[in-house]
C-alpha positions as CSV (number, residue, x, y, z in Angstrom):
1,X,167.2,-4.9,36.7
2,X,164.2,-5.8,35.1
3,X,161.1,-4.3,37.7
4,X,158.4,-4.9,34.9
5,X,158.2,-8.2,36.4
6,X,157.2,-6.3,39.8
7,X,154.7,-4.6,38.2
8,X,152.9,-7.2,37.2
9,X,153.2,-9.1,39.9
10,X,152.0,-6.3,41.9
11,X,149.1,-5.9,40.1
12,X,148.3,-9.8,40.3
13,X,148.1,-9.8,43.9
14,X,146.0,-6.8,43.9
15,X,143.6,-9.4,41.8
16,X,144.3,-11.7,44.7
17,X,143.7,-9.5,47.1
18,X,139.8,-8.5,45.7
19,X,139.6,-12.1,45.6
20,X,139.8,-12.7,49.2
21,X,137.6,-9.6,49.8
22,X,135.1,-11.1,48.2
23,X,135.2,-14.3,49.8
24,X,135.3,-12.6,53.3
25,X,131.8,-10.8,51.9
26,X,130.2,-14.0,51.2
27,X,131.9,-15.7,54.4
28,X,129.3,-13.9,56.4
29,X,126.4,-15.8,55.3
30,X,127.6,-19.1,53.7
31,X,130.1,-21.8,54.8
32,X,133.6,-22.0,53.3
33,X,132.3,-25.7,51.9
34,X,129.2,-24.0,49.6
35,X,131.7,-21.0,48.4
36,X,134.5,-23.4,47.3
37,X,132.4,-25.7,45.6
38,X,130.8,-23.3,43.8
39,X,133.8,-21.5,43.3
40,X,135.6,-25.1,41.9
41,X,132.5,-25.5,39.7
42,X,133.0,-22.5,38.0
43,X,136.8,-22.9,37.9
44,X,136.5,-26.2,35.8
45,X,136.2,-24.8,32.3
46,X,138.7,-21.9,33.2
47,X,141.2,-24.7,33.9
48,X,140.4,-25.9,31.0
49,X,140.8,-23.6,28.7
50,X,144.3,-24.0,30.2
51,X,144.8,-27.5,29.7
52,X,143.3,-28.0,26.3
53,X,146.6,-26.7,25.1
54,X,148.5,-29.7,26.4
55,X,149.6,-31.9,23.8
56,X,152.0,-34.3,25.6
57,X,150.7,-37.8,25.4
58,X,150.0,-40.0,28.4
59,X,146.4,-40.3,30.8
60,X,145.8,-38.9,34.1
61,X,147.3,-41.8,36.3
62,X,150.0,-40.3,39.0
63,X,153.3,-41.2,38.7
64,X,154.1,-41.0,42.5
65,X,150.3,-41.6,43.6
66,X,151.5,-41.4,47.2
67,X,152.8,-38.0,46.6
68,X,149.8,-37.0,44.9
69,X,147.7,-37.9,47.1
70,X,149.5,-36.1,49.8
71,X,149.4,-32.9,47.8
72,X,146.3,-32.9,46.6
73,X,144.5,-33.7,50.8
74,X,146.9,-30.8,51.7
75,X,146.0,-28.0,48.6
76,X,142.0,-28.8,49.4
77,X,143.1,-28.4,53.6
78,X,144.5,-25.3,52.5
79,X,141.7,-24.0,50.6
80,X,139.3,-24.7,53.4
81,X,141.3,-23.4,55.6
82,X,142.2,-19.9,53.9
83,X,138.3,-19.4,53.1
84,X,137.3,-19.9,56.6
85,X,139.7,-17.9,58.2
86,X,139.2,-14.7,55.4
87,X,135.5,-15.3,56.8
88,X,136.1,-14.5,60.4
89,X,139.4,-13.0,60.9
90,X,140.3,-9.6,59.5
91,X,142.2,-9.2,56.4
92,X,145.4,-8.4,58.1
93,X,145.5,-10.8,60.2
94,X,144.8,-13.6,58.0
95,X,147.8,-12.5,55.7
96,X,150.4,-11.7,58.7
97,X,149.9,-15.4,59.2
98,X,149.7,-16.8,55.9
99,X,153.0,-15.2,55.1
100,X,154.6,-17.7,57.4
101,X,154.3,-20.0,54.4
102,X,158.0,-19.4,53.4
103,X,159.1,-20.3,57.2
104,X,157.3,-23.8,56.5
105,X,158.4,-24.1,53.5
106,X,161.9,-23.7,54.8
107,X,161.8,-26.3,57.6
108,X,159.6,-28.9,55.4
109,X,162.3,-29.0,52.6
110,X,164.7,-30.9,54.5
111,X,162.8,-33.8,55.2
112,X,161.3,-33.9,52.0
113,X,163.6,-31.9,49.7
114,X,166.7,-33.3,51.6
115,X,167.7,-29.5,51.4
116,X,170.5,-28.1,53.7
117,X,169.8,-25.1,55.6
118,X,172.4,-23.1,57.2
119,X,172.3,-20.5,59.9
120,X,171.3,-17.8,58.3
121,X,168.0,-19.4,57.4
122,X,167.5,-20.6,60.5
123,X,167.8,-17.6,62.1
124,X,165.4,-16.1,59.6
125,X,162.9,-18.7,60.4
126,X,163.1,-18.6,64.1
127,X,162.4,-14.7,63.7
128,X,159.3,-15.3,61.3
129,X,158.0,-17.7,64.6
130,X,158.7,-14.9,66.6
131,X,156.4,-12.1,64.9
132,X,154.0,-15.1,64.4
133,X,154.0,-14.8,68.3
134,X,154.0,-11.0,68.3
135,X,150.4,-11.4,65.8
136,X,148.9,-14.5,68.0
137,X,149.9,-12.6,71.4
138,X,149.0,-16.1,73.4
139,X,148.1,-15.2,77.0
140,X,146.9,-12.2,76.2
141,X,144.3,-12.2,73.1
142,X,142.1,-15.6,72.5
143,X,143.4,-17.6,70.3
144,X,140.4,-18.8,67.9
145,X,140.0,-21.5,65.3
146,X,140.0,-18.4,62.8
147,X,143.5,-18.2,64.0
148,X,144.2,-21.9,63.7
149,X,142.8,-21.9,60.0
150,X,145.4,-19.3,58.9
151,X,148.3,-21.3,60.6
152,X,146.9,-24.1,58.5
153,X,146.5,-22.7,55.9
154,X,150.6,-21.8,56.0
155,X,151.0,-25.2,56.6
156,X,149.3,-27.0,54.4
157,X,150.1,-24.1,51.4
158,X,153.8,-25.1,52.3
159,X,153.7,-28.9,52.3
160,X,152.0,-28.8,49.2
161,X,154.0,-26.6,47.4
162,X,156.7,-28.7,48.8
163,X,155.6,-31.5,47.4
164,X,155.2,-29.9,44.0
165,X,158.8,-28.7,43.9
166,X,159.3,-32.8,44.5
167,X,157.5,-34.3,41.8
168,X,156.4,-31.8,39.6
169,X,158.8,-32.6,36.7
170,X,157.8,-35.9,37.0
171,X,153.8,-35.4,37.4
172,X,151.7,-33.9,34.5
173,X,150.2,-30.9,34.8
174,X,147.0,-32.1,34.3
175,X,147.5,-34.5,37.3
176,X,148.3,-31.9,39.4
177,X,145.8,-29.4,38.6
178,X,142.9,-31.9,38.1
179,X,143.2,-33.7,41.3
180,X,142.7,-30.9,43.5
181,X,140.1,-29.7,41.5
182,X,138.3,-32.8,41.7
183,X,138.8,-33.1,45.5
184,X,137.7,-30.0,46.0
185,X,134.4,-30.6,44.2
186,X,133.4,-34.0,45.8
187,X,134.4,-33.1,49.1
188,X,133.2,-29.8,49.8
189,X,130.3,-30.6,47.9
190,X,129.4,-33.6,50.3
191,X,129.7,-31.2,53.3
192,X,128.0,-28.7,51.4
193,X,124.4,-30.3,52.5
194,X,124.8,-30.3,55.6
195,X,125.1,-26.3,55.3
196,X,123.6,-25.5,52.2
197,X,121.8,-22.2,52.0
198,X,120.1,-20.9,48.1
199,X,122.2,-18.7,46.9
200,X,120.6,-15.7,45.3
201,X,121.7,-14.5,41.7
202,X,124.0,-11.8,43.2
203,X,126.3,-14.1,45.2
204,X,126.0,-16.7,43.1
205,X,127.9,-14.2,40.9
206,X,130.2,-13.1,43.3
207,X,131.4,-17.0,43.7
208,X,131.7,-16.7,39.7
209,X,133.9,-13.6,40.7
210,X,135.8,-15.6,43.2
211,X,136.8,-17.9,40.3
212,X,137.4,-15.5,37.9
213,X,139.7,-13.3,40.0
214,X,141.4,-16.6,41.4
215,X,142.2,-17.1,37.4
216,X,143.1,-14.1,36.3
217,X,145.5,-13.3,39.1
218,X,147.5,-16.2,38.5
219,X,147.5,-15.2,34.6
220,X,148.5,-12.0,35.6
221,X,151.4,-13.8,37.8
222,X,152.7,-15.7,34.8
223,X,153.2,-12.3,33.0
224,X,155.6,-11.7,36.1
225,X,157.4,-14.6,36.3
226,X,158.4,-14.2,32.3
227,X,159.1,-10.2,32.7
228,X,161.4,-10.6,35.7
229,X,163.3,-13.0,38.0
230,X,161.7,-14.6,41.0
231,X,163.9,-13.0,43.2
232,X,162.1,-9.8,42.4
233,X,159.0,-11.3,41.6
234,X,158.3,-13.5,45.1
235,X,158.8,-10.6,47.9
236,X,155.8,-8.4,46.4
237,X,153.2,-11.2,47.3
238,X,153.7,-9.2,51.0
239,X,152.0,-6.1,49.4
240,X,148.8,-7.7,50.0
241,X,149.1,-6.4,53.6
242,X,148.7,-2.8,52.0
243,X,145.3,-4.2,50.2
244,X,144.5,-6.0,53.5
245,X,144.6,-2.5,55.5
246,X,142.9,-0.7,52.6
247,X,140.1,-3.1,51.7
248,X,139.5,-3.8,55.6
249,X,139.6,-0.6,56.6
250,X,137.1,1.2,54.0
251,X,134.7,-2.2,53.3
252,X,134.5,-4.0,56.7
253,X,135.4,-1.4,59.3
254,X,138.4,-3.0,60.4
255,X,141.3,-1.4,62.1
256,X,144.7,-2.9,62.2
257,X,146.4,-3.2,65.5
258,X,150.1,-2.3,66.8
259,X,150.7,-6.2,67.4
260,X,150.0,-7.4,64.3
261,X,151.6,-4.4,62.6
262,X,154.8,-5.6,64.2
263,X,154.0,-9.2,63.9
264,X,153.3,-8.9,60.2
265,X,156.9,-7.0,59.8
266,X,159.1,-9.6,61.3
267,X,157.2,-12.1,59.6
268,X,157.6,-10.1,56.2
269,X,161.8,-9.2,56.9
270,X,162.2,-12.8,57.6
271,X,160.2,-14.3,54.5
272,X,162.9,-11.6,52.3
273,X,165.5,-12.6,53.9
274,X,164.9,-16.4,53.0
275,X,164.2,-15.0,49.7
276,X,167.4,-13.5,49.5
277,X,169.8,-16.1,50.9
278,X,167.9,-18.4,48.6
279,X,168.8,-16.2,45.7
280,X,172.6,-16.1,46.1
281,X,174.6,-19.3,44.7
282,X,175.3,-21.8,46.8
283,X,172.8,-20.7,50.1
284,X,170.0,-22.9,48.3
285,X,170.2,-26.1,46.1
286,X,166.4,-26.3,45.7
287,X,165.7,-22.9,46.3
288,X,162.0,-23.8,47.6
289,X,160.7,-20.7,48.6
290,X,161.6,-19.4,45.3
291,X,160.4,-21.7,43.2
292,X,157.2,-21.7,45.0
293,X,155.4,-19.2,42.6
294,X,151.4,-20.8,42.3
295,X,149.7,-18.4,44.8
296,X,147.7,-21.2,47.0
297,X,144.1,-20.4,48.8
298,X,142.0,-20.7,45.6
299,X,140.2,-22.4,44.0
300,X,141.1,-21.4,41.0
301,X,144.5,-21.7,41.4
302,X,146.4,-23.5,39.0
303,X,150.5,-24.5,38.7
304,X,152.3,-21.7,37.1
305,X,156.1,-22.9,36.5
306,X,155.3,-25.2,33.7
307,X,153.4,-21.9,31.7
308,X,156.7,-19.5,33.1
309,X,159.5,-22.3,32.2
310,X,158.3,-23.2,28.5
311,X,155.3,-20.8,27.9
312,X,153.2,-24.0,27.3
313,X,152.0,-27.1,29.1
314,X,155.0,-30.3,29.1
């Protein structure tokens, strides 16, 4: 078994994880609209530094505009919703949730994927819902719109993933990375005046961070992808939890509870165990949750199969 994919993939999510630190830093004076369109600003000639290698011919028309349009309302949705939550909720507790994704993902494919899913899965999902319970505690704890965004965020991260697995060997890669992109900008930059605050050299350079690390994780997670298989690859994403306790504990002050400890460990077993019935022959024909390997909540996030499957852009 080949674990140098694990290392790097462990080492991209650490990049992920500073990421989100940072945006939870300058969550506490700015809206989530200024820091992603700043961030998407800066992200522009990153992505295209990746895109200028494309040489397929064709223009930046959809093929399945529908579809693309879908995607792209849910990957800005999801954006907004993972900066605003990192703003106001701690670390943890943002990621216990957001690693629902994989549950979503699951129960989205077979409307959309016309996947089958068997018992096992099922089971699997039901007990992810369950330590999503054990995290929310409804009845008990208020429930706040911080808590809300993060469910979002899992939702919207898994229809638009879900939508990529769809159309993404029809779709260019320019289409899909673009649109989003340019979504992102207009949008968030039209809200943006209704909240905008001057940004002082520092934190406009920590948004140029937030960029930058959003990039260079997901470089780092192409290294991964081409070192090891996805099965080994995938489950390590749920070491941000380890970051989460770290960075929260020693930057913000944050302490993690018993609830979401336990919350955040059914959610993780069931999220493997997807992974792994997935991984077995015949348990998956799409394998979703597998081939799901673009890390959403960014920015600067960009498709990562097409650089994994042929080391270049179709």
């Amino acid at each position: 078994m080949n674990i140098t994919g694990a290392f790097y993939a462990l080492a991209a999510f650490a990049v992920f994880s500073t990421h989100d630190v940072v945006i939870k830093f300058l969550g506490g004076t700015y809206a989530p609209f200024q820091i992603i369109f700043f961030s998407t600003l800066f992200s522009f000639p990153l992505v295209m530094f990746m895109l200028i290698r494309d040489r397929s011919e064709g223009h930046l028309r959809p093929v399945r505009p529908w579809w693309t349009l879908f995607r792209t309302l849910a990957a800005m949705c999801n954006t907004l919703a993972a900066f605003y939550a990192f703003s106001v909720l701690p670390l943890a507790q943002v990621y216990a949730l957001i690693f629902a994704t994989p549950l979503v993902i699951t129960i989205l494919s077979i409307p959309v994927l016309g996947e089958r899913v068997g018992f096992h899965r099922w089971a699997a999902v039901v007990m992810g819902l369950v330590g999503v319970m054990v995290v929310l505690r409804p009845g008990t704890t208020e429930i706040t719109p911080g808590h809300l965004a993060a469910l979002s965020c899992a939702g919207f991260g898994a229809f638009a993933s879900v939508v990529v697995r769809k159309v993404g060997r029809e779709e260019r890669t320019a289409v899909l990375m673009l649109y989003p992109l340019i979504a992102n900008f207009l949008v968030m930059g039209l809200a943006m005046t209704f909240f905008y605050k001057p940004l002082p050299l520092l934190d406009l350079g920590g948004i140029g961070m937030v960029s930058i690390l959003g990039f260079s994780g997901g470089v780092v997670l192409i290294f991964a992808y081409r070192a090891s298989e996805a099965a080994i690859v995938a489950p390590m994403q749920y070491s941000q939890i380890i970051w989460a306790t770290i960075f929260g504990y020693f930057i913000f002050g944050e302490k993690v509870d018993l609830a979401t400890v336990v919350g955040a460990g059914i959610i993780i077993l069931s999220g493997l165990y997807i992974v792994f019935r997935e991984s077995r022959g015949g348990h998956s024909e799409n394998t979703p949750v597998l081939r799901t390997r673009s890390r959403a909540s960014s920015a600067a996030s960009f498709r990562i199969s097409p650089f994994v499957r042929r080391g270049k852009l179709r």
